[in-house]
ZATILO-966054 format. One record per residue: y, z, x of N, C-alpha, C in turn; residue in three letters. Coordinates in steps of 0.1 Angstrom, whole numbers, plus 2048, in hexadecimal, padded with zeros to 3 digits. Example, Ala and Ser with C-alpha at 12.3 -4.5 7.8 and 13.67 -1.06 7.14 Angstrom:
BEGIN
{{7C7,84E,884},{7D3,84E,87B},{7DF,84E,884},ALA}
{{7EA,847,880},{7F5,847,889},{800,84F,881},SER}
***
This chain:
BEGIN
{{7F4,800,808},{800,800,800},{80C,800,809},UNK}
{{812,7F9,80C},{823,7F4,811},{831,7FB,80E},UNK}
{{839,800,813},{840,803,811},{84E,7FA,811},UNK}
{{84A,7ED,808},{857,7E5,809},{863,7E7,804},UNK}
{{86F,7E3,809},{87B,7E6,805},{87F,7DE,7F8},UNK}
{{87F,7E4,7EB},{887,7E0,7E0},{895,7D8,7E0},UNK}
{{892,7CA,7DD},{8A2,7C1,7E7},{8B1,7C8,7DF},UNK}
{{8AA,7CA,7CE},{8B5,7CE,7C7},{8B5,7D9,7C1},UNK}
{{8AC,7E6,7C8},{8B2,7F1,7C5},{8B4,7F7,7CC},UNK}
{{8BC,802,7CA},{8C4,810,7D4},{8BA,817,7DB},UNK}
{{8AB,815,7D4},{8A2,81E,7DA},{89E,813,7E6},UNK}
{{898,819,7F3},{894,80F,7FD},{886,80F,7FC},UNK}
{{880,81B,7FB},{873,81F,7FD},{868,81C,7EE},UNK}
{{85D,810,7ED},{853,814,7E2},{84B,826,7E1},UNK}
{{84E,825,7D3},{84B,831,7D1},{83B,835,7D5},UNK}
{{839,83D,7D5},{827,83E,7D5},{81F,841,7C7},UNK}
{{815,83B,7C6},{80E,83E,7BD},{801,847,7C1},UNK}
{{805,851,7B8},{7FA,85E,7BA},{7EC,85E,7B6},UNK}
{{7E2,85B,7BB},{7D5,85E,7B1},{7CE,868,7B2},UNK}
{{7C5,86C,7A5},{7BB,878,7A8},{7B2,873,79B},UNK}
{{7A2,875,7A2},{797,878,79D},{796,882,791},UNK}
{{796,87E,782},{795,87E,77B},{789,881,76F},UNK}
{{78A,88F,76A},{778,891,762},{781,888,756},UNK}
{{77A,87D,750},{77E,879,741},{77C,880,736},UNK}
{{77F,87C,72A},{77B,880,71E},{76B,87C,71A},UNK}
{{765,871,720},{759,86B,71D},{750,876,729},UNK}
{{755,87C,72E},{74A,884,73A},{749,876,746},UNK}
{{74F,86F,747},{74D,869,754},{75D,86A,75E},UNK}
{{759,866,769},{761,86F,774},{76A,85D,777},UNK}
{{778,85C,77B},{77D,852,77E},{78F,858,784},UNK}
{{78C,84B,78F},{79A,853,79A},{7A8,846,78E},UNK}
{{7AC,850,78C},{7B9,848,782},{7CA,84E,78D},UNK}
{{7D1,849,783},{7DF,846,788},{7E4,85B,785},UNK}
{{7EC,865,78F},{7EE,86B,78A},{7FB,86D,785},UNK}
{{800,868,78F},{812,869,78D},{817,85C,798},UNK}
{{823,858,794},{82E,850,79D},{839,858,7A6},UNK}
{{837,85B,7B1},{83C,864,7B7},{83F,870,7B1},UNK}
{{84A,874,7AD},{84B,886,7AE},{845,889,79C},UNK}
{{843,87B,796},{83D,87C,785},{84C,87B,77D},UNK}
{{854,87F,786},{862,879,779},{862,871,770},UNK}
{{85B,861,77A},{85D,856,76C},{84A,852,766},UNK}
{{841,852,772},{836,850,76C},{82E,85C,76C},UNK}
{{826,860,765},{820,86A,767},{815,872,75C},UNK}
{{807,872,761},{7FE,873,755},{7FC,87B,74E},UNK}
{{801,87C,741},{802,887,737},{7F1,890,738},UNK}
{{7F1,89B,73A},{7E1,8A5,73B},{7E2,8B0,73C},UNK}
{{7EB,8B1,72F},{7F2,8C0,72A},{7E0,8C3,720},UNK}
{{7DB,8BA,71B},{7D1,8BF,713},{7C3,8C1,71A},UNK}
{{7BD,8CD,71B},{7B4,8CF,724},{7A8,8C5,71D},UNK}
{{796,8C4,726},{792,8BF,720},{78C,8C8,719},UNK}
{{785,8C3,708},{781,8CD,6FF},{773,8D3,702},UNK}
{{773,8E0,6FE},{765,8ED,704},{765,8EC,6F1},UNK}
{{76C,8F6,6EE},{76C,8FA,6E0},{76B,8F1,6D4},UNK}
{{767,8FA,6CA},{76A,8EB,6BC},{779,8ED,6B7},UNK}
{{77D,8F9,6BC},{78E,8F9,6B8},{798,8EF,6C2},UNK}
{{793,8E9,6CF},{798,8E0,6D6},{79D,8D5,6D1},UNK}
{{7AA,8D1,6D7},{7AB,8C2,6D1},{7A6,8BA,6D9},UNK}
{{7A5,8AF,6D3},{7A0,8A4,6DA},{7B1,897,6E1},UNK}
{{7B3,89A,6EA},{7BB,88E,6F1},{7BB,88C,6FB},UNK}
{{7B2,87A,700},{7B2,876,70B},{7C2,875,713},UNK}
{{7C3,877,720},{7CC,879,726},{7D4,868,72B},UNK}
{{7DC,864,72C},{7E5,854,72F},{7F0,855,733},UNK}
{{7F7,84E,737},{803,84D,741},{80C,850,739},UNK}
{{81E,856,73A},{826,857,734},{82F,84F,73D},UNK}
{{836,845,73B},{846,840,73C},{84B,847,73C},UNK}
{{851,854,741},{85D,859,73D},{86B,854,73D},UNK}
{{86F,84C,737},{879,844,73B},{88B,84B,736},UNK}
{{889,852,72F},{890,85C,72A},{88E,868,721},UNK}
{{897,86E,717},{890,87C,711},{896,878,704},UNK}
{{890,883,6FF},{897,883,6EA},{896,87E,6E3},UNK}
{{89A,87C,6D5},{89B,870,6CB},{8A5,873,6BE},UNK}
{{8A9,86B,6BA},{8B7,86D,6B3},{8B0,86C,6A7},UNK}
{{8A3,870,6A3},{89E,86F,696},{89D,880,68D},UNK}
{{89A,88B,699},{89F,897,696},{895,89C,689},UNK}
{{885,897,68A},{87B,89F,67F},{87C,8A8,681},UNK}
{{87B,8AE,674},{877,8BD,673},{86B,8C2,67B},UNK}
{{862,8B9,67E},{858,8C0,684},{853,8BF,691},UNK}
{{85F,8B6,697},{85D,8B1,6A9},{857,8B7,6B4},UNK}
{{853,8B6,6B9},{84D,8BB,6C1},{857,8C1,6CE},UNK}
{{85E,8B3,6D0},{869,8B5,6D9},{879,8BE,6DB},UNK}
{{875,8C6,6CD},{87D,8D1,6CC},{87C,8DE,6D3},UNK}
{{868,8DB,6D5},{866,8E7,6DE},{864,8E5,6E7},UNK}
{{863,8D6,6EE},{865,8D4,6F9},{86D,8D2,704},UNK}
{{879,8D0,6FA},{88A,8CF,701},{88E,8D8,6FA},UNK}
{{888,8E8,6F8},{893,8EF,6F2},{89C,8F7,6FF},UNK}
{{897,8F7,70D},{8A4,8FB,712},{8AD,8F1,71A},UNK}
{{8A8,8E1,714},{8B7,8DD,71A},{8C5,8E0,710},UNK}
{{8CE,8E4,718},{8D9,8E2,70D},{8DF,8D8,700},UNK}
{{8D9,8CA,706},{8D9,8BD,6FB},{8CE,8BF,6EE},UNK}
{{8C6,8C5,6F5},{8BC,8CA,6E7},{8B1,8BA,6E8},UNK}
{{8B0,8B3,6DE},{8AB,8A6,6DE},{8B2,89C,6DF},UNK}
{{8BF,89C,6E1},{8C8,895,6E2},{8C5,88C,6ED},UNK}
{{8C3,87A,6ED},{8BD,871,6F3},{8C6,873,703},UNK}
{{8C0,86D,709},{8C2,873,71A},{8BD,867,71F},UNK}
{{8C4,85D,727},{8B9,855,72D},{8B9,855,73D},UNK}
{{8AC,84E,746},{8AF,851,752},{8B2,843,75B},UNK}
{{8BA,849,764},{8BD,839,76E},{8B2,82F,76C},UNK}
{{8BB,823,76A},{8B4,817,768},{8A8,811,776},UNK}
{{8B3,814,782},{8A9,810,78C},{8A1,81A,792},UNK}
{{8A1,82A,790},{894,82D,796},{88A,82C,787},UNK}
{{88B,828,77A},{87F,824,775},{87C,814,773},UNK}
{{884,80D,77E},{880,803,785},{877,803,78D},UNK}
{{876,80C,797},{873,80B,7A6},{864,811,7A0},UNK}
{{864,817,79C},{855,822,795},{850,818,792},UNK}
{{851,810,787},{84F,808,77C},{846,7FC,787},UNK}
{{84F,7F8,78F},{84B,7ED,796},{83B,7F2,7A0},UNK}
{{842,7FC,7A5},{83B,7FE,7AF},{828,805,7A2},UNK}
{{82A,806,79C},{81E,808,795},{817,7FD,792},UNK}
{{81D,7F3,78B},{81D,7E8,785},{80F,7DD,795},UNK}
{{81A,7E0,7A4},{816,7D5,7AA},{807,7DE,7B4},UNK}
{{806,7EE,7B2},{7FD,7F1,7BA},{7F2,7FA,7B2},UNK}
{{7F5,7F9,7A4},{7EA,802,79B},{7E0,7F4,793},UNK}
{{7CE,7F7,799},{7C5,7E8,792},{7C1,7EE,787},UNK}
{{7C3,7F9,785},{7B7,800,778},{7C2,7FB,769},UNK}
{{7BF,7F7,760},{7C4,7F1,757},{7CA,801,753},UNK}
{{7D9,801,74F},{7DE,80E,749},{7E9,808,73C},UNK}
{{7EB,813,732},{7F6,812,72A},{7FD,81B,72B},UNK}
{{80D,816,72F},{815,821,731},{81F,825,722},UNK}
{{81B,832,71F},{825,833,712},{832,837,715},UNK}
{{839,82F,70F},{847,835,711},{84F,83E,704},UNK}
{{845,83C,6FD},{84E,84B,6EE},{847,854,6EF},UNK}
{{840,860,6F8},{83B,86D,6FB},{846,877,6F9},UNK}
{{84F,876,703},{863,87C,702},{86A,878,6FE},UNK}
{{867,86B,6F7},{872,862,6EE},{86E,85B,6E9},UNK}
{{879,856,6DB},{877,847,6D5},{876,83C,6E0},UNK}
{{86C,835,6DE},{86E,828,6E7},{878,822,6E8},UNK}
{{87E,81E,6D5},{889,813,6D2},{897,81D,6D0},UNK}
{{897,825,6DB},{8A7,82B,6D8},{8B0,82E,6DE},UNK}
{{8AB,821,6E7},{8B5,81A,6F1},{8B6,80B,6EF},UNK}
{{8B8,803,6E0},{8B6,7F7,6E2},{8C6,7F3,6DB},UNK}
{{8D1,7FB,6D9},{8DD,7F7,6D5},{8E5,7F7,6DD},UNK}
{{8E1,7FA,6EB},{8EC,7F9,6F6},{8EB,7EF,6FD},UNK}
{{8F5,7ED,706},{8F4,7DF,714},{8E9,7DB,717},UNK}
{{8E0,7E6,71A},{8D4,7E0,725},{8C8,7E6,720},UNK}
{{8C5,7E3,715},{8BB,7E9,70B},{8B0,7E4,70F},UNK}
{{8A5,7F5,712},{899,7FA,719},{891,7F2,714},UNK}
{{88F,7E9,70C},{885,7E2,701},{884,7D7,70C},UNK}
{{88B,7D1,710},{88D,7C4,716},{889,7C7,727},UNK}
{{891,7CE,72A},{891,7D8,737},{87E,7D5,73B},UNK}
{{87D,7E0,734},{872,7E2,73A},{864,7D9,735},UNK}
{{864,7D1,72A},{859,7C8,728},{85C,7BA,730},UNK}
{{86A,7BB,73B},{86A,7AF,743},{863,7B2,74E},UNK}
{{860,7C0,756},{854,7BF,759},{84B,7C4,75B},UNK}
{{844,7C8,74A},{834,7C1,748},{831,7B5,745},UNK}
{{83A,7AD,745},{838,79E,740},{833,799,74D},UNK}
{{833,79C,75B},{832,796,768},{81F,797,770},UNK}
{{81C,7A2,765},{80E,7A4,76A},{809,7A3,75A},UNK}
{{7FB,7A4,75D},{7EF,7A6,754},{7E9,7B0,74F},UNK}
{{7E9,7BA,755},{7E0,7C3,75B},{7DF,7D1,752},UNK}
{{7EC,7D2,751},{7F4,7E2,748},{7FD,7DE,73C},UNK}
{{7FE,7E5,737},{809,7E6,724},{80F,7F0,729},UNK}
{{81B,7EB,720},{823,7F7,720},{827,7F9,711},UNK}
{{821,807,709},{824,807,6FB},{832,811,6F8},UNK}
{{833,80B,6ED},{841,80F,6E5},{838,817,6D9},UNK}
{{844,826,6D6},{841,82E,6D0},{848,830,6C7},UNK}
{{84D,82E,6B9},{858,82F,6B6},{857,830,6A5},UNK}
{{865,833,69E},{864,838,691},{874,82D,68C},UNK}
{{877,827,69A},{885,81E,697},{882,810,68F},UNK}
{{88A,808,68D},{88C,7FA,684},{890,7F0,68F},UNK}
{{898,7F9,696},{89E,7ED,6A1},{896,7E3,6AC},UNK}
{{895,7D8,6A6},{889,7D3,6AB},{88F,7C6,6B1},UNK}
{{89B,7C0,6AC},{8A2,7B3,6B1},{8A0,7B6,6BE},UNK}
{{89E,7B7,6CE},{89D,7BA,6D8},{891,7B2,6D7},UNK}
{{883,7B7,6D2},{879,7B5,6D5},{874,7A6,6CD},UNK}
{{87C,7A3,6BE},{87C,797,6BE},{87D,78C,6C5},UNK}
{{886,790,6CD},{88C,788,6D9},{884,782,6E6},UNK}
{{87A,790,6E2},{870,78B,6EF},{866,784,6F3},UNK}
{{865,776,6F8},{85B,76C,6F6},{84D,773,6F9},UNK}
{{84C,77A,703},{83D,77C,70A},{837,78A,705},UNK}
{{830,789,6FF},{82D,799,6F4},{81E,79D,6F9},UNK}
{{819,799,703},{804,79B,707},{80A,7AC,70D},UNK}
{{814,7AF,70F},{812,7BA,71C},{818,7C4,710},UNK}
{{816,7C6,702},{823,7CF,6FE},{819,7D3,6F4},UNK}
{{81A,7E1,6ED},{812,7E2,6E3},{81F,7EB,6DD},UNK}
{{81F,7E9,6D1},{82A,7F1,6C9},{820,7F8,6BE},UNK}
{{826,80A,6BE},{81F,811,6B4},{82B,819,6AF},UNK}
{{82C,819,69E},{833,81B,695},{82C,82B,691},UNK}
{{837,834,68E},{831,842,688},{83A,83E,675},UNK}
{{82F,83F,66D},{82D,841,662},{82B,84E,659},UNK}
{{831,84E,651},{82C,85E,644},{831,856,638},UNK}
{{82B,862,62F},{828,85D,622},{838,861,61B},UNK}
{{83F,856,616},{84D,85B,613},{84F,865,60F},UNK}
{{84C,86D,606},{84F,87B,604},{851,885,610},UNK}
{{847,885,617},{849,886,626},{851,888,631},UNK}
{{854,878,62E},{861,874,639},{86D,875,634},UNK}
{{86E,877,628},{87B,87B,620},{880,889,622},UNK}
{{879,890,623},{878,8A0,623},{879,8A4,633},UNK}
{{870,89C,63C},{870,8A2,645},{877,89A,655},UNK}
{{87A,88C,64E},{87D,883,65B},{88A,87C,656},UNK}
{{892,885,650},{89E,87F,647},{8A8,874,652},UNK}
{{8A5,879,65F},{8AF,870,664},{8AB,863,66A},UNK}
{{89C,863,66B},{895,856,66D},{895,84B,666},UNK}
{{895,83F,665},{896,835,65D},{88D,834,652},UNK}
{{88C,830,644},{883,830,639},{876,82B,640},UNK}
{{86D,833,636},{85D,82D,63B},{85C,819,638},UNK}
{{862,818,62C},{860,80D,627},{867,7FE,634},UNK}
{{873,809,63B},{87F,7FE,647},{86E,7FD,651},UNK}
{{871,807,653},{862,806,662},{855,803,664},UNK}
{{851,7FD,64F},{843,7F7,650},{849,7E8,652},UNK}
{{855,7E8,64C},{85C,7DB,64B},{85D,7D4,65E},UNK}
{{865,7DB,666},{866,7DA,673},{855,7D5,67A},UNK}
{{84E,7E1,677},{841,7DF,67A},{83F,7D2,675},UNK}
{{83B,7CE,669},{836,7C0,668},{83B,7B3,66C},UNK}
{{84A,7B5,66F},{851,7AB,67A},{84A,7A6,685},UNK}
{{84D,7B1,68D},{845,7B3,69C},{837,7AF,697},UNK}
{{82C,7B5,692},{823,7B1,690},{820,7A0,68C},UNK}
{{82A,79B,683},{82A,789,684},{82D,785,68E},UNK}
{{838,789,697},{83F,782,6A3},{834,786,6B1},UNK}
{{825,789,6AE},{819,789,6B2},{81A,795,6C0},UNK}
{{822,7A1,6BE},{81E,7B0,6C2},{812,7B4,6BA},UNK}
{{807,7BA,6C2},{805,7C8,6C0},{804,7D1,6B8},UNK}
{{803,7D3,6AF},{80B,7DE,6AA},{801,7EB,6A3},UNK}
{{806,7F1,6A4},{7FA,801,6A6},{803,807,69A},UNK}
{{7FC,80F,696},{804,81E,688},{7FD,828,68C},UNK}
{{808,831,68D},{803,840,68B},{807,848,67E},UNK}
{{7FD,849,675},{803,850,669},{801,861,672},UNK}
{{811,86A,672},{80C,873,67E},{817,87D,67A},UNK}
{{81C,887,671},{812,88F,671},{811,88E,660},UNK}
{{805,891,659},{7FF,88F,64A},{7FF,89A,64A},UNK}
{{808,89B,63E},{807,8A9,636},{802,8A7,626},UNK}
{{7FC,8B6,625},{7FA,8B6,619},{803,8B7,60F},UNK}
{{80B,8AE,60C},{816,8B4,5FF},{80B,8AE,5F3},UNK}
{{816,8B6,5E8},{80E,8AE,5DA},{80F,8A1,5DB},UNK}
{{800,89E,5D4},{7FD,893,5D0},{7FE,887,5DD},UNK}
{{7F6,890,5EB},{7F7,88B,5F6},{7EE,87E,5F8},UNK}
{{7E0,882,5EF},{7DA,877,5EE},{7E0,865,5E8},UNK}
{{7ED,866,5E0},{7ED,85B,5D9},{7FB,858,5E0},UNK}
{{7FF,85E,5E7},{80E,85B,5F5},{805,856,5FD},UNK}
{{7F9,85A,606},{7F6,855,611},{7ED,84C,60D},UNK}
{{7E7,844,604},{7E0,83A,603},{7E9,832,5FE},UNK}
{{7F3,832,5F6},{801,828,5F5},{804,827,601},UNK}
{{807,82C,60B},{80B,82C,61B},{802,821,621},UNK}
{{7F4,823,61D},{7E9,81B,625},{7E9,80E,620},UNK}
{{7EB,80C,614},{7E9,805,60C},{7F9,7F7,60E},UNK}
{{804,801,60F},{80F,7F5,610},{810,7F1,621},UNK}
{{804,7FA,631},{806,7F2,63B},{7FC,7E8,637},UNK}
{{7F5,7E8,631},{7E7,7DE,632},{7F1,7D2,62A},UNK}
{{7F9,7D3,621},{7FE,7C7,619},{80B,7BE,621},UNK}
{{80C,7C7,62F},{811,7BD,638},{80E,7BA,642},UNK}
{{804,7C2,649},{7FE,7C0,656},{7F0,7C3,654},UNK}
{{7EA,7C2,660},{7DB,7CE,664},{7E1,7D2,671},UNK}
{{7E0,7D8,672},{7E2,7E2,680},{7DB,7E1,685},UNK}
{{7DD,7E3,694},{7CE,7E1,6A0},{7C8,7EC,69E},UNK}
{{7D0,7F8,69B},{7CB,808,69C},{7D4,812,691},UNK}
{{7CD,817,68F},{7D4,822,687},{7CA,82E,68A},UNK}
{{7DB,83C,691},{7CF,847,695},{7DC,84E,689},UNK}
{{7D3,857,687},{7D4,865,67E},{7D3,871,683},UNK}
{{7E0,87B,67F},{7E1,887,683},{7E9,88A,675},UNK}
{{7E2,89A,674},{7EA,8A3,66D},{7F4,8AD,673},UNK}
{{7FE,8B1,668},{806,8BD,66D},{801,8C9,673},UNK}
{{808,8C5,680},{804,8D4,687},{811,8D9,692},UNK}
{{813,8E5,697},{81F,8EC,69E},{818,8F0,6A9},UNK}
{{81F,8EC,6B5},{824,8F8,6C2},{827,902,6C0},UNK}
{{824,90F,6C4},{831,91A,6C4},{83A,914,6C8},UNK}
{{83F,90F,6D5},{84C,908,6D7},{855,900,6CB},UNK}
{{84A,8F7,6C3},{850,8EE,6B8},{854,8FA,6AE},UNK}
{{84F,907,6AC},{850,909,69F},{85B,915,6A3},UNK}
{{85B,918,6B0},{869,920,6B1},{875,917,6B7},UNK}
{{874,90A,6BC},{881,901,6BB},{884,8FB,6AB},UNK}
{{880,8FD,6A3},{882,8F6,695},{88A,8FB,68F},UNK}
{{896,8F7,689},{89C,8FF,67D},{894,8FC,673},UNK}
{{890,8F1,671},{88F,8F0,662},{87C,8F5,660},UNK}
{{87B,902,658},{86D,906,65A},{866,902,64C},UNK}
{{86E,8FC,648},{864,8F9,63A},{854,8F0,638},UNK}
{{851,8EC,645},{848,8EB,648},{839,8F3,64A},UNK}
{{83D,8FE,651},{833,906,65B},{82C,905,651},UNK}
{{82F,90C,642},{824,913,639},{818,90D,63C},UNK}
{{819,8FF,641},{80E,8F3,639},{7FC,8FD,649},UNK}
{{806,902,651},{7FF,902,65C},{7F5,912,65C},UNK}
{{7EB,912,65B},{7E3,91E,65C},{7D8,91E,666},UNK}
{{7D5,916,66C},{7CC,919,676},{7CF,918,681},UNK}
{{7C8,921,68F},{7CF,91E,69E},{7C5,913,6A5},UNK}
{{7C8,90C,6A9},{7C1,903,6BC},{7C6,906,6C5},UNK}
{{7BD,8FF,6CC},{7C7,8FF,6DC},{7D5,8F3,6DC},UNK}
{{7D6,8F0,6D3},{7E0,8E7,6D3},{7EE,8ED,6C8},UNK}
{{7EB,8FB,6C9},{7F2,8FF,6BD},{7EC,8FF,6AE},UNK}
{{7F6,904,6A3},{7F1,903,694},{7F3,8F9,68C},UNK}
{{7E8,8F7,683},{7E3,8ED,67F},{7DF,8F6,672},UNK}
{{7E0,8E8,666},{7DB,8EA,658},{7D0,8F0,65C},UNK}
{{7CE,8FA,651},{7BF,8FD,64D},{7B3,8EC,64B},UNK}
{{7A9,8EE,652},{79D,8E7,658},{796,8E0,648},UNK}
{{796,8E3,641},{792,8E0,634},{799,8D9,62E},UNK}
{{7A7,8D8,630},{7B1,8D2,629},{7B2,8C4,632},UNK}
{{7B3,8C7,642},{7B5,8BC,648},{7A7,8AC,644},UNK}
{{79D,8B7,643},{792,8AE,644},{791,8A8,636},UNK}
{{79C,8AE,62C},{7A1,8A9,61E},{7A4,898,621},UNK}
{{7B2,89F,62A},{7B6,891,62E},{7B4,887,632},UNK}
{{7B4,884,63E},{7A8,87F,649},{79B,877,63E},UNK}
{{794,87E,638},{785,877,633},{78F,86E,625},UNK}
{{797,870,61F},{79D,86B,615},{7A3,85D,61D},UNK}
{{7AB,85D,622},{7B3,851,62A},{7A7,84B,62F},UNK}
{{79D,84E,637},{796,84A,640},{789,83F,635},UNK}
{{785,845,627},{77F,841,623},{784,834,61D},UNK}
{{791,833,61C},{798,829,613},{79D,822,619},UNK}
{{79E,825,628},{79B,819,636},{790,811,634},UNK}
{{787,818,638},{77C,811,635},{775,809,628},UNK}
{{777,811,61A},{770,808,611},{779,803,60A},UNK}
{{788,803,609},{78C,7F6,605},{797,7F3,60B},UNK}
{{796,7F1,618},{799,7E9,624},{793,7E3,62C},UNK}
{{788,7E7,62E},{77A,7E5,638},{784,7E3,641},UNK}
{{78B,7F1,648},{791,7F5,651},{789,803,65C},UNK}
{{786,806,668},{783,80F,671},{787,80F,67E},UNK}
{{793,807,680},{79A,80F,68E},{79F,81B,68B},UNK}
{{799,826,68B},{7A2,82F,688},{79D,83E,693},UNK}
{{7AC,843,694},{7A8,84F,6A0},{7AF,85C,69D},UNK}
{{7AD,866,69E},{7B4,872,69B},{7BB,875,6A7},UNK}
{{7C6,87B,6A3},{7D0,882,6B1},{7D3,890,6B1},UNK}
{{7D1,897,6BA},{7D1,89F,6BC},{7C6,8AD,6B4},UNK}
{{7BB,8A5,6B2},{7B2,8AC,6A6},{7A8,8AE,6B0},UNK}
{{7A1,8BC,6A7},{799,8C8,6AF},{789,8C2,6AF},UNK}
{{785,8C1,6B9},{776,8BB,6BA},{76F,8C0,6AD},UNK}
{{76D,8CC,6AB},{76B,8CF,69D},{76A,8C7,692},UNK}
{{777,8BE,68E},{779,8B1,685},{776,8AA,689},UNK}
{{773,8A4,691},{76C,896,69B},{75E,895,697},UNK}
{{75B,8A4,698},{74B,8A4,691},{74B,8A6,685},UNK}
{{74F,8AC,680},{74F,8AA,66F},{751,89D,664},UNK}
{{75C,896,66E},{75C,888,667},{751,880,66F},UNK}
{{747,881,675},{741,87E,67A},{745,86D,685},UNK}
{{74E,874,68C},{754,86C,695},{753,86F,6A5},UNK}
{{752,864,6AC},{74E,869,6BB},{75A,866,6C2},UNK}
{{761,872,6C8},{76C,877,6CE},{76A,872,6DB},UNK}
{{75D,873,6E1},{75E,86F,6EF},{75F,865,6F5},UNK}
{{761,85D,6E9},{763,84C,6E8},{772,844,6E1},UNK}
{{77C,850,6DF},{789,84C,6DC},{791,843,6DE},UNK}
{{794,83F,6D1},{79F,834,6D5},{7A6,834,6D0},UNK}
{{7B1,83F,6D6},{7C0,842,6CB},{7CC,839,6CF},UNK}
{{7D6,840,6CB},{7E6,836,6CC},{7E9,836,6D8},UNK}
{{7E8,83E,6E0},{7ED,840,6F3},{7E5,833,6FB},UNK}
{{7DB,831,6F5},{7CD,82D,701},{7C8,820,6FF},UNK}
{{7C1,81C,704},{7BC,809,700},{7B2,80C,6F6},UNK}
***
């Protein structure tokens, strides 16, 4: 690996790419990417241990883009409230120099062979940097467009998609939409765009031949949850199919649930994981077998993967976890 000098950036030096031997989620052992020098901009999310217990969750570990922080969408149930509750900005979007998540970017792109997807909405909306000058959409899918090898996915709950219409070469891009059942997103994602704008956006992208992934994420039980979230399923199928759709229900951090003003939520949460609280187990597997069934028998639909759900559920719905294929991962 070379240490060549960058003609047009400030940095002189290619960054290093870190690796370490890795136990997987499937039980087999593999040397992957760990971080891009200090992990600032690349760096492998493996905050979730692997699962021992049935109260474990199940999530394979993938690369994060960190390319900036926050999101101007402000749910009530973010995650990122407890995770930026001691910067002063709170979730307020933050982005970082353009050219050291050039020099990272690059330098991964020309010395990493193992096929990877890098997410870039883990700390942020993907698309909420696409109304300025030099909008990250463009930015950075110029280059994945140069190799083969790696994706780089977009995470997002935005509409603003003109950027990405724009972009002729779409093999290197996977775009995944977060979905809830209007009642839902009315109540609880007031500042995010309507469910109905962002199936709309989604099916755009999806004709202009992206990718396109859904996460219906987090499902709550409100009344009459069953005939919201099969209207949900029901109006993405009448404009796309999705390559994937993973499923998660509502669940809290202590960090999330003491950065939150708004707690009208928690009630829904009664049980503990290692991943924090989570609906009562009965209710979830309410959900979950309901949607999942009406995937399958009148969709003859089964890409489907849970997030952040306790091995426990994986076997109950009688689904094999060790073989995952959620929204992060190929």
């Amino acid at each position: 690996m070379s240490n060549r000098v960058l003609t047009k950036s400030k940095i002189s030096i290619t960054p290093k790419v870190k690796y370490e031997e890795y136990l997987l989620i499937n039980g087999k052992r593999q040397v992957l990417v760990e971080r891009v020098n200090d992990g600032s901009i690349i760096k492998r999310f493996d905050k979730t241990p692997l699962p021992e217990k049935a109260t474990d969750v199940i999530c394979p570990h993938f690369l994060e883009l960190k390319w900036a922080y926050g999101c101007p969408f402000d749910c009530s149930w973010c995650y990122l409230k407890g995770t930026f509750r001691f910067r002063p900005e709170g979730i307020k979007p933050a982005f970082k120099p353009l050219e050291k998540i050039k020099s990272h970017v690059e330098a991964f792109l020309e010395q990493v062979d193992t096929p990877e997807i890098l997410n870039t909405g883990e700390i942020a909306d993907s698309l909420m940097k696409e109304d300025k000058i030099s909008p990250f959409s463009k930015f950075i899918i110029s280059m994945f467009q140069r190799q083969n090898i790696h994706k780089v996915l977009f995470v997002t709950k935005s509409t603003n998609i003109k950027n990405l219409l724009e972009i002729s070469s779409k093999g290197q891009v996977i775009i995944s939409f977060s979905l809830n059942a209007i009642p839902a997103a009315e109540k609880w994602e007031k500042k995010a765009p309507p469910v109905s704008k962002r199936l709309e956006a989604a099916s755009k992208l999806y004709q202009a031949g992206y990718e396109v992934r859904i996460r219906i994420d987090p499902i709550v039980p409100i009344d009459n949850w069953q005939r919201y979230y099969l209207q949900l399923i029901d109006k993405i199928f009448s404009k796309f199919k999705p390559s994937r759709i993973t499923l998660g229900t509502l669940r809290g951090l202590q960090s999330t649930l003491n950065g939150t003003k708004d707690h009208s939520w928690v009630h829904f949460l009664k049980e503990k994981s290692n991943w924090g609280k989570k609906i009562d187990f009965t209710t979830r597997y309410n959900l979950y077998k309901t949607i999942m069934k009406h995937l399958r028998e009148n969709l003859s639909y089964s890409e489907v993967a849970l997030c952040k759900e306790t091995m426990a559920m994986w076997g109950k719905l009688g689904m094999d976890w060790q073989n995952i294929r959620c929204n992060c991962i190929w």
